[in-house]
N, C-alpha and C positions, 0 to 999 in steps of 0.2 A: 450261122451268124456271118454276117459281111465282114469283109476284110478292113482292119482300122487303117485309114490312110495318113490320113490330118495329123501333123507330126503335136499338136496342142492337142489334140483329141486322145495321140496315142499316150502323150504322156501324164494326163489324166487318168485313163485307164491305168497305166503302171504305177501311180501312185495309190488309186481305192485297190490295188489286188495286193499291194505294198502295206498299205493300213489295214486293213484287212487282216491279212496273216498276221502283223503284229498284235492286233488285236486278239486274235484266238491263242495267238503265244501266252500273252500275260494274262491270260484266263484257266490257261495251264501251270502256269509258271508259281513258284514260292516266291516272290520278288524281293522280300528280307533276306533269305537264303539265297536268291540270285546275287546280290549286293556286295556277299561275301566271296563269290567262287570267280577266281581269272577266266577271263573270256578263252584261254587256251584250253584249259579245262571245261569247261563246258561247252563249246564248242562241237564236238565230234556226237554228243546226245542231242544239242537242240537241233543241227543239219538234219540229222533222221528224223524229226519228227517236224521240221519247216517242209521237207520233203511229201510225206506224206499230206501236209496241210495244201500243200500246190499241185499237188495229183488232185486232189477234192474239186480242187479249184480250177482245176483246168477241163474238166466235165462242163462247167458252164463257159468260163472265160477260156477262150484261145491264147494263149502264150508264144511268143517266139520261140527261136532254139538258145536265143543267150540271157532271157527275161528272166529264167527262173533261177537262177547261179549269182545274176543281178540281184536278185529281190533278196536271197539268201546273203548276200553278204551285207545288203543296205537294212535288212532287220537287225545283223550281228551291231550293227553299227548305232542302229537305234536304241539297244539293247544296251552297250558295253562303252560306246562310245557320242561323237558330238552328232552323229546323223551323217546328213547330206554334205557334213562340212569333213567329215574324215578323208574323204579322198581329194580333194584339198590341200589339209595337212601333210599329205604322204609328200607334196612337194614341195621337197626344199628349197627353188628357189622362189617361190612366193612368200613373200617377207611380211604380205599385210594380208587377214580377209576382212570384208567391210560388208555386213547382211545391211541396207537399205529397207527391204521389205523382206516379207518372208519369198518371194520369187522375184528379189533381184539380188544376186550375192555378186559383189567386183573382187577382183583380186591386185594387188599389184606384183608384179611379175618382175623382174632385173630393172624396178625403177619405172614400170610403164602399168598403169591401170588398162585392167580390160575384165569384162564380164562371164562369168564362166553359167553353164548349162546347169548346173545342180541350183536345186530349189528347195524351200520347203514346201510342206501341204498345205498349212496354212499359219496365219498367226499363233493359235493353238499351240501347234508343232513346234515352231519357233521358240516359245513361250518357255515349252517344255525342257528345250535343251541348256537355253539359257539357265533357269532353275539346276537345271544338273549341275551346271557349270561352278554357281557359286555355292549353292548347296556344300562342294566337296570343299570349299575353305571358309566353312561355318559362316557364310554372307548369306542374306538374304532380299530378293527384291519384290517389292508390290505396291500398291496406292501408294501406300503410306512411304514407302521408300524406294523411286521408281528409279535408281539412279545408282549401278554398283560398279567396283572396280575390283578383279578378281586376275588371278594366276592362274594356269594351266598346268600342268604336273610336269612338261616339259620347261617353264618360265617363262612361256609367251603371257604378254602380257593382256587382259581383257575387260574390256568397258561394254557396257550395258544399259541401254534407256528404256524402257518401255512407255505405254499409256499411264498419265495424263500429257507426260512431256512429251512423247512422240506420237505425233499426229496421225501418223500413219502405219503405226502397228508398231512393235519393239526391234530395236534396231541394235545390232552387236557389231561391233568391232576388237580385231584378235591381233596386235602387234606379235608376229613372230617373234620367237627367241632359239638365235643361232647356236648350235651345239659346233658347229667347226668357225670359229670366232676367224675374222678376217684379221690377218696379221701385218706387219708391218710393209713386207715388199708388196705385199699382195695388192696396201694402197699403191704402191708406187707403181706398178705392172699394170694396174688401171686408169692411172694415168688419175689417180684423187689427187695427186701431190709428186714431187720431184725427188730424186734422191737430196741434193741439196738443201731442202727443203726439209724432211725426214732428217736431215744430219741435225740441222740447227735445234729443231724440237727436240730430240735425243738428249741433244748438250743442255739445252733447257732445263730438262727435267731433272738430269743427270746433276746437274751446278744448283737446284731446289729453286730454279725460280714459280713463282706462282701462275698459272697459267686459268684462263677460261677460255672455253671452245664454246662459239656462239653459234646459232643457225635453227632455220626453221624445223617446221616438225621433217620428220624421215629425211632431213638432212645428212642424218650420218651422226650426229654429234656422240651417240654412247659408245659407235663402233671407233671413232677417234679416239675415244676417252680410254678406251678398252686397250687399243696400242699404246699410247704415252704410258698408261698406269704402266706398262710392261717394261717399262724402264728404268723404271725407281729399283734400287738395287735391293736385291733378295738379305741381307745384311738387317735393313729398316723395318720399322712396325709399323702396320697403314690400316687405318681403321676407316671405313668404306659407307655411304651412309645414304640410304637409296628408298623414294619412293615404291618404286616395284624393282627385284633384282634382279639386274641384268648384269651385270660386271663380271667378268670371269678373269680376275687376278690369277698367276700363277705364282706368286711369290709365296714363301712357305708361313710368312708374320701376319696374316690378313684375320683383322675381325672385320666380320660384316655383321651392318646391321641394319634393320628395315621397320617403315613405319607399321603404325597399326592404325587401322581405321574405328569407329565407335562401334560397339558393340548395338544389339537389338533395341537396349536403352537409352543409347544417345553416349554412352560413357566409356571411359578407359582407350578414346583416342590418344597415341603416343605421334606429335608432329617432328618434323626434321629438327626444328629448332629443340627440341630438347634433346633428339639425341646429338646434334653436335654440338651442344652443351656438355654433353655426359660424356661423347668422346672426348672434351678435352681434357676430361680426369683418367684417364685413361693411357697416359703415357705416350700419345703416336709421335712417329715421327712424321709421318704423312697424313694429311687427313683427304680421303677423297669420296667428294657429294656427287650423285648421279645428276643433280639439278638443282639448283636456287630457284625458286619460284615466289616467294614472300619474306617474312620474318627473321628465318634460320642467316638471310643475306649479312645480317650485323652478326651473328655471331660468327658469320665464317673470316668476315674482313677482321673482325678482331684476332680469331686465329693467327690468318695469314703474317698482321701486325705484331704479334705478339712471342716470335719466335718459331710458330711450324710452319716455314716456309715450305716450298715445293709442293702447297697442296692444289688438286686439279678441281673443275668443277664446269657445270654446263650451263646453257641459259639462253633462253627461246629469244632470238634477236635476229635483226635482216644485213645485221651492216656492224662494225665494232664499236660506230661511233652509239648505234641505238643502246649496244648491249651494257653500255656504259650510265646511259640514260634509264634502263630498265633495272641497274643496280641499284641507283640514287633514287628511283621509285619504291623498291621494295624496302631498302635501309627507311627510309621517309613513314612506309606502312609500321613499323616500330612503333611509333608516336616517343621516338626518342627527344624531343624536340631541341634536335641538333641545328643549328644554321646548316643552310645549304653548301655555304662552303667549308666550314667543318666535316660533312657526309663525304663531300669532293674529295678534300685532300686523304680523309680516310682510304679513298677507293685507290688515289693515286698511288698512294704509298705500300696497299697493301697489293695491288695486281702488276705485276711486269706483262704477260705476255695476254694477247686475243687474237686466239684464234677463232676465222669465219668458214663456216662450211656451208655450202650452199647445194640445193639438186636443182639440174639444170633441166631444161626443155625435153630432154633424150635421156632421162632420168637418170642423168649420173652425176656424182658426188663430186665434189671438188673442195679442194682448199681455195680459198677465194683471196682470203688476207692472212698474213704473219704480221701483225701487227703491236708496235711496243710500246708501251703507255711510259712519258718523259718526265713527268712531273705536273706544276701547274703555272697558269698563267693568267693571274687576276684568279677569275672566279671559274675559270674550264682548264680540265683536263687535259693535258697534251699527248700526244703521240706522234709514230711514223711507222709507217708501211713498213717492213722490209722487205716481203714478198707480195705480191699480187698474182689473179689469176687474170688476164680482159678478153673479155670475150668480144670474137669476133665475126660471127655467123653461124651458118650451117651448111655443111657442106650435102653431096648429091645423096646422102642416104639421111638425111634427117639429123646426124651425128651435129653436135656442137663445137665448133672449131675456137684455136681461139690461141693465148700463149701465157705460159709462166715464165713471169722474170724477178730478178732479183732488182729493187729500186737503187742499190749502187751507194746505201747507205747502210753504216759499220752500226750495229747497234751498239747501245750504251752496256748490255749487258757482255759484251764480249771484255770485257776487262775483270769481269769474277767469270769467265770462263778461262780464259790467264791465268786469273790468281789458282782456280782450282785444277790447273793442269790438263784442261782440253781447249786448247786456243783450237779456233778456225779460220783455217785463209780466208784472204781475200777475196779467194777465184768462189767462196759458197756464196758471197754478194755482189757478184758480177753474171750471176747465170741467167739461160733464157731458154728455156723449151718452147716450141709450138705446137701444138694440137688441129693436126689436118683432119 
């Protein structure tokens, strides 16, 4: 046989000698009894017999000298695990994977999309691993429900579309979920936010003012949300209240709790809005939502109105002034039929701080605004910066240059950081970093 040259050609060949040997596996195999035994365990019996299946096989097809140790590990993977997307996962710092089609997977990498060489075979393939996926947390996807949102065993998060809605074959995306959580300096050493900066939200949290962290998607916002909660003193009780969980509280008083989507018949969905209803029979002292996205938004300003101050939360917005406007949208979705400025003053009164987090061109994170909601004025919401991020180019490697300052304005809230015994100089709203 001629030598395979054509790097498409060869890797064709490596996937039918790839399917192939899976294929005679699970013609062997008890796949019920597979289902139950750890792949550690079973392991060291199916090598010896993938073995022998690629000795067979290499009588007609010629193999490299590193194809067959390939092929052996990407069956275990087919076998036990997500496929072509396991080695992938092995690295940590790819935060997002995005399958497009079944032969185009992207990854994002430290904040930068780029496209990686692993493929599936085909839709099929694809198909199949999906189903595995949600299979393991009693979800199911097909015609009839072409549209699922599932968890990973590790808490990456995972969405899922197939045919009719996806035009072009089923299409999955896996938000990572960090086991070594970024912690507080770690923003500051990255240059997301300043110490100064860092000090004032600390005292925030610390004095119970109520805080929302705005920003687009892979902004950053849960990994913010992740450091502030870390500040609320281990003393308190904080009941935590999350579409998919990600929040890794270390305080010892934490109930968590998470939605549930509708069952196979359409029934027994639990939304946010009821459980942070039911957290509020619940005694917290903190209440913290991984996101507002609709409804649940009045129950939480009533919260915040109502006595649990300091509780945190998040919300898809480009600017503080939006994120304020995409409150008064969702309160509006109630059909409470509140006057518009009634909703206002509700928001004014119950939110003191917004913070914006924004990912820049060079894919990195920033605090962009500290900004403090003042009251009202006529029929709009007031505020002032206190901190800003402005950007000011790019310098010779692509990097985004730019400067953090303090706008030289004393917030209102520094007077119950007084009364509660952490005043802050002066010199935390006079400060000014630059980013070369």
């Amino acid at each position: 046989m001629a030598p395979i040259t054509s790097t498409d050609t060869r890797q064709n060949h490596y996937q039918e000698v790839k399917s192939r040997i899976h294929e005679q596996l699970l013609n062997r195999l008890n796949l019920e009894r597979l289902s139950q035994v750890k792949r550690s365990e079973a392991e060291p019996k199916l090598r010896s017999v993938i073995k022998t299946l690629l000795e067979k096989e290499a009588e007609n097809t010629p193999l490299s000298l590193y194809e067959p140790e390939s092929i052996i590990v990407d069956v275990f993977n087919e076998l036990f695990g997500l496929g072509p997307l396991e080695a992938i996962l092995v690295d940590r710092d790819v935060s997002d994977i995005l399958v497009n089609r079944f032969n185009q997977i992207y990854v994002e990498k430290n904040g930068m999309l780029e496209q990686v060489d692993a493929v599936f075979k085909d839709d099929a393939h694809l198909m199949r691993i999906i189903e595995r996926i949600v299979s393991t947390v009693g979800r199911r996807i097909d015609e009839s429900s072409p549209m699922v949102d599932a968890r990973l065993l590790d808490g990456s998060r995972v969405n899922a579309v197939i045919p009719p809605l996806a035009l072009d074959g089923p299409v999955l995306s896996i938000r990572r979920f960090r086991t070594d959580r970024l912690g507080a300096q770690d923003l500051v050493e990255r240059d997301s936010l300043t110490a100064p900066m860092l000090e004032f939200l600390k005292t925030s949290v610390a004095c119970r003012m109520n805080i929302i962290i705005s920003g687009g998607t892979g902004a950053g916002k849960t990994t913010l949300l992740n450091v502030l909660s870390g500040f609320i003193s281990d003393k308190e009780r904080i009941v935590t209240i999350e579409d998919a969980a990600e929040l890794m509280l270390r305080q010892r008083h934490v109930i968590r709790l998470e939605t549930r989507p509708a069952n196979i018949e359409g029934k027994g969905a639990i939304r946010q809005r009821q459980l942070v209803v039911n957290a509020l029979r619940m005694r917290p002292d903190r209440i913290v939502v991984g996101e507002v996205r609709g409804e649940e938004a009045v129950d939480m300003l009533q919260a915040m109105n109502t006595g649990h101050d300091g509780s945190l939360t998040t919300v898809h917005a480009n600017a503080p002034r939006d994120a304020l406007y995409r409150l008064d949208t969702m309160v509006a979705m109630a059909n409470l039929n509140m006057p518009d400025k009634a909703i206002r003053h509700q928001i004014a009164s119950a939110i003191n701080m917004i913070v914006q987090v924004s990912r820049m061109s060079d894919g990195t994170r920033r605090v962009t605004h500290i900004s403090e909601i003042t009251g009202m004025e006529g029929d709009v919401i007031t505020m002032q910066d206190i901190f800003l991020f402005e950007r000011t180019g790019l310098n010779e490697k692509g990097k985004v240059t730019g400067r953090f300052r303090a706008t030289g304005i004393r917030p209102k809230a520094s007077e119950q950081f007084t009364a509660m015994g952490m005043p802050l100089s002066m010199e935390h709203f006079e400060h000014l970093k630059v980013i070369q």
